[in-house]
Backbone as CSV, one residue per row, in Angstrom:
resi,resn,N_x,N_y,N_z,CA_x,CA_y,CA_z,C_x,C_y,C_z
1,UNK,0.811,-1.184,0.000,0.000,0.000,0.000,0.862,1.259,0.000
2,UNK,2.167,0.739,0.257,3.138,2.034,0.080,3.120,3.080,-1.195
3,UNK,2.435,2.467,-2.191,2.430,2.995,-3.579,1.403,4.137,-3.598
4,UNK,0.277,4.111,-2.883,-0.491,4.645,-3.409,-0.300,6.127,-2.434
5,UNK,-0.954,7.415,-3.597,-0.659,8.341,-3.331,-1.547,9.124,-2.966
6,UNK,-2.618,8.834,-3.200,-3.618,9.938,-2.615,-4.828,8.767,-1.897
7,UNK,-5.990,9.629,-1.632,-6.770,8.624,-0.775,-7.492,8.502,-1.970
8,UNK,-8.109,9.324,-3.079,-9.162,8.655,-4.555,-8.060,7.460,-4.586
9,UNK,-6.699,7.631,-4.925,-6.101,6.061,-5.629,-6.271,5.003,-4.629
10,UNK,-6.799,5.255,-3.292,-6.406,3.978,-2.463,-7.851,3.504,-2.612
11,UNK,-8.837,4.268,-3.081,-10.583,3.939,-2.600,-10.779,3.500,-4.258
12,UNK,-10.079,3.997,-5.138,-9.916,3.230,-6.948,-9.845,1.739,-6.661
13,UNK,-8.519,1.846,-5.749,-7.879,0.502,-5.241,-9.317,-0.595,-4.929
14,UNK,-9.883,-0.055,-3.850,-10.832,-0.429,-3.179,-11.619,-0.906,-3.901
15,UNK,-12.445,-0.427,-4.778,-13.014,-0.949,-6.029,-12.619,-1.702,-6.757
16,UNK,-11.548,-2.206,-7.267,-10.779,-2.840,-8.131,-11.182,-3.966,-7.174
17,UNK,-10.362,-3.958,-5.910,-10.537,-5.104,-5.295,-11.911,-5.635,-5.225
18,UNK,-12.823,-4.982,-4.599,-14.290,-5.386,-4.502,-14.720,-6.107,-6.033
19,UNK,-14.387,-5.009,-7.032,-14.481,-5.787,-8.419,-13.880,-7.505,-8.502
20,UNK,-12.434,-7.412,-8.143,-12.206,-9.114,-8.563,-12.667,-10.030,-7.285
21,UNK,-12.968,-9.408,-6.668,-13.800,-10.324,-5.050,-14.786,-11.055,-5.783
22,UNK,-15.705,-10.172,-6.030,-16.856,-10.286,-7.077,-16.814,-11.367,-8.315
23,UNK,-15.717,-11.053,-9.382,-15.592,-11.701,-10.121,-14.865,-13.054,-9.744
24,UNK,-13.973,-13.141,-8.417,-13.619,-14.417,-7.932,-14.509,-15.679,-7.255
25,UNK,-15.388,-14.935,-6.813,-16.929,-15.561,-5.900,-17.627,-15.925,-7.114
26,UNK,-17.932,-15.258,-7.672,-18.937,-15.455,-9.196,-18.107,-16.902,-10.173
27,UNK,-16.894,-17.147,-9.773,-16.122,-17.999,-11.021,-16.488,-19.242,-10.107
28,UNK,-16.227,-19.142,-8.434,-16.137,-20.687,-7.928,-17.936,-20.650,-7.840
29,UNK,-18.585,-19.661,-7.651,-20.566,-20.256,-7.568,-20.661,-21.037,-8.545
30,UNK,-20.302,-20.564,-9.981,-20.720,-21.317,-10.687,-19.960,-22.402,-10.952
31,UNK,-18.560,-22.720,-10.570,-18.463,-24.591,-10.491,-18.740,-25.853,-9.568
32,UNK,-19.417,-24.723,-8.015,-20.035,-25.440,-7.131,-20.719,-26.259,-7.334
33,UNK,-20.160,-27.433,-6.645,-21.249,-28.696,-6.949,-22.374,-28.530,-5.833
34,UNK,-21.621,-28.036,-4.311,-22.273,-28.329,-3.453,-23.822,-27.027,-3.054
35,UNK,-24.557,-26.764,-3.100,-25.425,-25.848,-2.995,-25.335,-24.659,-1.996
36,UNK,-24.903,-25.371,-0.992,-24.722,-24.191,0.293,-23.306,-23.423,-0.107
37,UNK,-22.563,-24.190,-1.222,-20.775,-23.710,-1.288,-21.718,-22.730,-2.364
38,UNK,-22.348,-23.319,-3.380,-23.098,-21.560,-4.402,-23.599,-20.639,-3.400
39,UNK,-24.491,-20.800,-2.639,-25.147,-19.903,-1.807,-23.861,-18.601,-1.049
40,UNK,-23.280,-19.419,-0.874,-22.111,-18.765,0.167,-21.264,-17.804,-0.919
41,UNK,-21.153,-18.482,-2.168,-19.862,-17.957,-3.046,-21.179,-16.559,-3.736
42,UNK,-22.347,-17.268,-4.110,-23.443,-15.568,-4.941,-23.434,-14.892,-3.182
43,UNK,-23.326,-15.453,-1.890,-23.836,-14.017,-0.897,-22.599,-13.142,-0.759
44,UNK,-21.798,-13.947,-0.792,-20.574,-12.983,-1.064,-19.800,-11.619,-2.096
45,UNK,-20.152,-12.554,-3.210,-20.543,-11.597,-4.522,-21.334,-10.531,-4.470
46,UNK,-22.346,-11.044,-4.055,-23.542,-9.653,-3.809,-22.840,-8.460,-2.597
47,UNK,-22.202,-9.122,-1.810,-21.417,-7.900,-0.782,-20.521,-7.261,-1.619
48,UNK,-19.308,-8.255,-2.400,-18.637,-7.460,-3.133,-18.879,-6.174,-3.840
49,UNK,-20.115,-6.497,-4.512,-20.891,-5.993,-5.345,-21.025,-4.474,-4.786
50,UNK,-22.251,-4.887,-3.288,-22.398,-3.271,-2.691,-21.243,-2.940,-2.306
51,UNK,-20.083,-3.198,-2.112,-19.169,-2.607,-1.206,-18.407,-1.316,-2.823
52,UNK,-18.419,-2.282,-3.445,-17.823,-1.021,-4.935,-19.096,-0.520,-4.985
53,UNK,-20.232,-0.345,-4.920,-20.958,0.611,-4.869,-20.959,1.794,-3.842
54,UNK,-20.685,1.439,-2.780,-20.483,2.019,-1.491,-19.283,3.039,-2.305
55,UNK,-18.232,2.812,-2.618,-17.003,3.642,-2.830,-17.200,4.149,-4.099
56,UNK,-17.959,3.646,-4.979,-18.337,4.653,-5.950,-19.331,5.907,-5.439
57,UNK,-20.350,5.467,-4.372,-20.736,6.705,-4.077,-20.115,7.981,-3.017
58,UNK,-19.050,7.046,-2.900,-18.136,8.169,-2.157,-17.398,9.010,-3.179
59,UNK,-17.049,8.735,-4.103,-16.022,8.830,-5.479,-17.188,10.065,-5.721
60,UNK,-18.584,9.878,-5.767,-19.076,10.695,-6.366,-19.182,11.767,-5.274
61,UNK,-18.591,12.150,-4.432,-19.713,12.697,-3.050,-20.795,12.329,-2.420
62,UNK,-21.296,11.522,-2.920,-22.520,10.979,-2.308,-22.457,10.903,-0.535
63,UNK,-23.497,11.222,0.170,-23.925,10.263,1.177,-23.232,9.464,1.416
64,UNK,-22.454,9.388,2.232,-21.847,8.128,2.879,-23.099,7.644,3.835
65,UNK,-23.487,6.375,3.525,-23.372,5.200,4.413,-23.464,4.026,3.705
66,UNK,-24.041,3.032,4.798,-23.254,1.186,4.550,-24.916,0.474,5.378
67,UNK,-25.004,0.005,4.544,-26.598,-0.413,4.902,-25.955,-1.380,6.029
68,UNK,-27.221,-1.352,6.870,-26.719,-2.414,8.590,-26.581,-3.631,7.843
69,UNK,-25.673,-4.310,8.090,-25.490,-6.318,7.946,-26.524,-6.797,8.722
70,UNK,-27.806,-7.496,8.648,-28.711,-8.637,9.175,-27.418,-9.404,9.828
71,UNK,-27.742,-10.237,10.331,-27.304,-11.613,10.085,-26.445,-12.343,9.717
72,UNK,-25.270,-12.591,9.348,-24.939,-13.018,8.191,-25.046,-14.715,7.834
73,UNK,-25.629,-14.787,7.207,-26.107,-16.704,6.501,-25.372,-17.619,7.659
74,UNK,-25.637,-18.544,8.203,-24.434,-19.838,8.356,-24.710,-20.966,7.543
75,UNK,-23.582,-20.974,6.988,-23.377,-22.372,5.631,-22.748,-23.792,6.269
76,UNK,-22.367,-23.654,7.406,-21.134,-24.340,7.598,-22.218,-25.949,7.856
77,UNK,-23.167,-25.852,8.445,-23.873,-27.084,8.441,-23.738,-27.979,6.643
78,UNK,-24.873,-27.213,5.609,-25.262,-27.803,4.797,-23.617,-27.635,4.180
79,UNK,-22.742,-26.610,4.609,-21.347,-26.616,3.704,-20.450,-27.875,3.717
80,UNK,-20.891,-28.389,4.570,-19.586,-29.139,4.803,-19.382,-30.932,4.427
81,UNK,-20.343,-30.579,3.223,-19.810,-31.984,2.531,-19.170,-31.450,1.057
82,UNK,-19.209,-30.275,0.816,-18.143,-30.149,0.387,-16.644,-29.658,0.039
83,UNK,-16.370,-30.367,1.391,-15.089,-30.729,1.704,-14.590,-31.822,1.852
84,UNK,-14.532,-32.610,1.388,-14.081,-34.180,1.131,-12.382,-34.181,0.578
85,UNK,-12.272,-35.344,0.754,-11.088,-35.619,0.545,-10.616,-35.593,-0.882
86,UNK,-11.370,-36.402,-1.373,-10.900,-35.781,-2.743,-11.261,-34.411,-3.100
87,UNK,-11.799,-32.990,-2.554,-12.017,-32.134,-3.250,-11.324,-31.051,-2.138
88,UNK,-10.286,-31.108,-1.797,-9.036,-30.366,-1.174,-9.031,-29.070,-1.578
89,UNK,-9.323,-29.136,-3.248,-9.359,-27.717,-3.762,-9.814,-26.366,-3.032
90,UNK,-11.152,-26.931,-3.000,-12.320,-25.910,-2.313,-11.521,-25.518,-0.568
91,UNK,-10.596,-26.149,-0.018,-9.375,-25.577,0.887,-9.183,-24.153,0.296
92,UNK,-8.016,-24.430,-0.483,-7.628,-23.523,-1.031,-7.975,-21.800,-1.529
93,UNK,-9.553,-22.568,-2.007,-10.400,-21.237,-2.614,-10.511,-20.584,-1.732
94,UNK,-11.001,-21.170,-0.359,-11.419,-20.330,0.734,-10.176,-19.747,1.902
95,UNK,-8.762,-20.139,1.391,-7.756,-19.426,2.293,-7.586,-18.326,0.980
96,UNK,-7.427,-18.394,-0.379,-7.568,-17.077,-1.365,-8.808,-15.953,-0.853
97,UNK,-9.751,-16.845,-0.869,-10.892,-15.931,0.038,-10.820,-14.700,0.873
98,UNK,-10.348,-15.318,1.892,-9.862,-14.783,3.299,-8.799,-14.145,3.084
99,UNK,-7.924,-14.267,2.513,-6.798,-13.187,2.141,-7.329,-12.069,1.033
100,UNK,-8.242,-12.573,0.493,-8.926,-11.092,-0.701,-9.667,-10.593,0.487
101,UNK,-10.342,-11.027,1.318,-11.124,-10.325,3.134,-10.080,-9.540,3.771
102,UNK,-9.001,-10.093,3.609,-8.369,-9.324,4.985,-7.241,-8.362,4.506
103,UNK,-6.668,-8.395,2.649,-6.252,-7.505,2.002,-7.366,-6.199,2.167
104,UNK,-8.446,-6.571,1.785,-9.407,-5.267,1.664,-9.634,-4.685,2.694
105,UNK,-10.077,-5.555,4.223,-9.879,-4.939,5.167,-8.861,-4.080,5.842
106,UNK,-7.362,-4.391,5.535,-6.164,-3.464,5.751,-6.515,-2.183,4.737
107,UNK,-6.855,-2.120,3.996,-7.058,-1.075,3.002,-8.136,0.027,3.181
108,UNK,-9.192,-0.574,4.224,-10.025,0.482,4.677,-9.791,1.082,5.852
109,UNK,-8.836,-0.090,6.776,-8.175,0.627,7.661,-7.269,1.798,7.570
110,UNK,-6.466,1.605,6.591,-5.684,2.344,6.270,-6.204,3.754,6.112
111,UNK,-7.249,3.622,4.988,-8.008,4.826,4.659,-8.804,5.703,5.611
112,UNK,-9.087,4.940,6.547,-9.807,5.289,8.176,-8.866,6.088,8.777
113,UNK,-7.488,5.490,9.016,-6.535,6.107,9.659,-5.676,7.411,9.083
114,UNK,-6.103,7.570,7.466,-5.748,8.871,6.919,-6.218,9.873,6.665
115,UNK,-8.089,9.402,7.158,-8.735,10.241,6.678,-9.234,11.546,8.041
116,UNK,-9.146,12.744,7.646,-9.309,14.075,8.947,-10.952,13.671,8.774
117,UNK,-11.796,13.703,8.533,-12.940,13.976,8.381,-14.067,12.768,9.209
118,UNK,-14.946,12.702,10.251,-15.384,11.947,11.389,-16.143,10.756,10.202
119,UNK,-16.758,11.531,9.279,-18.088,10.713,8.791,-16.986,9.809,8.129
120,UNK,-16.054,10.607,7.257,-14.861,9.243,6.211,-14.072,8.338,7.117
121,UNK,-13.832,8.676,8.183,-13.680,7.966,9.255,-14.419,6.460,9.565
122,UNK,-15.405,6.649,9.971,-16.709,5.882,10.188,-16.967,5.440,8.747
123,UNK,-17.271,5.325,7.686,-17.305,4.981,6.797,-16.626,3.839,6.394
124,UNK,-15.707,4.011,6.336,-14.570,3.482,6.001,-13.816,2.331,7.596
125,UNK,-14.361,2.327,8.431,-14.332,1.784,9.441,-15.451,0.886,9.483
126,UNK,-16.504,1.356,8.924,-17.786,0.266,8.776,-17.492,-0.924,7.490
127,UNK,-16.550,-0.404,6.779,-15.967,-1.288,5.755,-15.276,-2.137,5.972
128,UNK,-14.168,-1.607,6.672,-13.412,-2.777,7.342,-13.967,-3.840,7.932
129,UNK,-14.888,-3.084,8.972,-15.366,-3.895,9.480,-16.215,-5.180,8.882
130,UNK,-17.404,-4.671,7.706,-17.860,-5.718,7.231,-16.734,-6.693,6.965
131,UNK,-15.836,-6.101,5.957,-14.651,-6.947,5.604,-14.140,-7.701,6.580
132,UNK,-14.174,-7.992,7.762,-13.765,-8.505,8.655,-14.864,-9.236,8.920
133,UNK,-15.717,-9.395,9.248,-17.343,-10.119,9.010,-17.333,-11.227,8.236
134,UNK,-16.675,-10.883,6.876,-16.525,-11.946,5.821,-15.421,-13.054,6.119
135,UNK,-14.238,-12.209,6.892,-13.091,-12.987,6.600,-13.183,-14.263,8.444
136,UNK,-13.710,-13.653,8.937,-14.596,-14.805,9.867,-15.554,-15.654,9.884
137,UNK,-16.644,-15.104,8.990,-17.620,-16.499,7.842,-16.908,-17.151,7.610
138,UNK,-16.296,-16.732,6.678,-14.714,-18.066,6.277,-13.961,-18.895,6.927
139,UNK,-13.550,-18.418,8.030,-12.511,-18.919,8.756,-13.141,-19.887,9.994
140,UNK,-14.207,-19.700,10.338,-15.856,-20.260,10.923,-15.771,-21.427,10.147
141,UNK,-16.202,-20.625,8.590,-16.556,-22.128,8.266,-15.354,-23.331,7.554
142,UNK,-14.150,-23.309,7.747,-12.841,-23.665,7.337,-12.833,-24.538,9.122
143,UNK,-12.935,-24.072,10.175,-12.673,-24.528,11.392,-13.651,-25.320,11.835
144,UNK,-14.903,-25.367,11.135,-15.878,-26.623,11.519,-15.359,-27.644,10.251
145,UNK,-14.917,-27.475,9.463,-15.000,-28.444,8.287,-13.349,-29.271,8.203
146,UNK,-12.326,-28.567,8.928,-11.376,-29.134,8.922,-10.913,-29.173,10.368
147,UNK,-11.464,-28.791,11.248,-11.046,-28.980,12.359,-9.900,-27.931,13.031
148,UNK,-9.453,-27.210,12.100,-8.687,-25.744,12.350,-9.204,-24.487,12.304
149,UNK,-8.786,-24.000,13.352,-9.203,-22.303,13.704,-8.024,-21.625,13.446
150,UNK,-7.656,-21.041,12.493,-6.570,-19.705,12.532,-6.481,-18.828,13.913
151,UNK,-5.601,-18.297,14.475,-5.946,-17.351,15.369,-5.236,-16.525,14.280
152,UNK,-6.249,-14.968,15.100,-6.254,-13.753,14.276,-6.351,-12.614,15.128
């Protein structure tokens, strides 16, 4: 993040990322065999989705805010047959996952911590935060299905 020079290039950033979140969730939904692994990979997408909306309407001036999170789904019951032994893969997807979660989350922190202004502050702190929301869905559901909890 050393590169970037102003706060528009770090919240561009932000978007970009939310963009391939999006387009990364959207590639494994649709080779999901297992139903709750689609469910999980389109609810995710759809966050991606608002979250570059969220920073486009900052981009524009808009209104800052971040609609409240419900709930968020638990998959890990119906998720966890697919994780089998032969399909190791779906490991993998979901530690890429969690590192596209917790890249984006450093990035709103960041932007939190540069920004003078209370509301871009909070904003951008409510981002993280979701982002952090996600990258514990994950790691939740990685620690019922393999028996490991990351500490974080």
């Amino acid at each position: 993040m050393g590169d970037i020079g102003s706060v528009e290039e770090a919240v561009k950033l932000g978007i970009s990322f939310e963009d391939q979140g999006r387009d990364f969730y959207l590639e494994f939904a649709e080779s999901a065999t297992d139903p709750a692994a689609k469910d999980m990979f389109l609810y995710l997408a759809g966050e991606e989705k608002k979250h570059a909306q969220y920073l486009q309407s900052y981009m524009s001036g808009e209104e800052l805010s971040i609609e409240e999170e419900a709930d968020m789904p638990d998959f890990r019951e119906a998720f966890s047959s697919e994780f089998t032994e032969d399909k190791l893969g779906e490991v993998g997807v979901m530690l890429a996952a969690m590192r596209l979660e917790r890249k984006t989350e450093d990035l709103y922190l960041m932007l939190s911590s540069v920004s003078s202004d209370p509301d871009q502050r909070e904003f951008f702190e409510k981002l993280a935060a979701v982002e952090r929301g996600h990258y514990d869905l994950i790691d939740g559901l990685l620690a019922t299905v393999t028996g490991f909890r990351m500490q974080t």
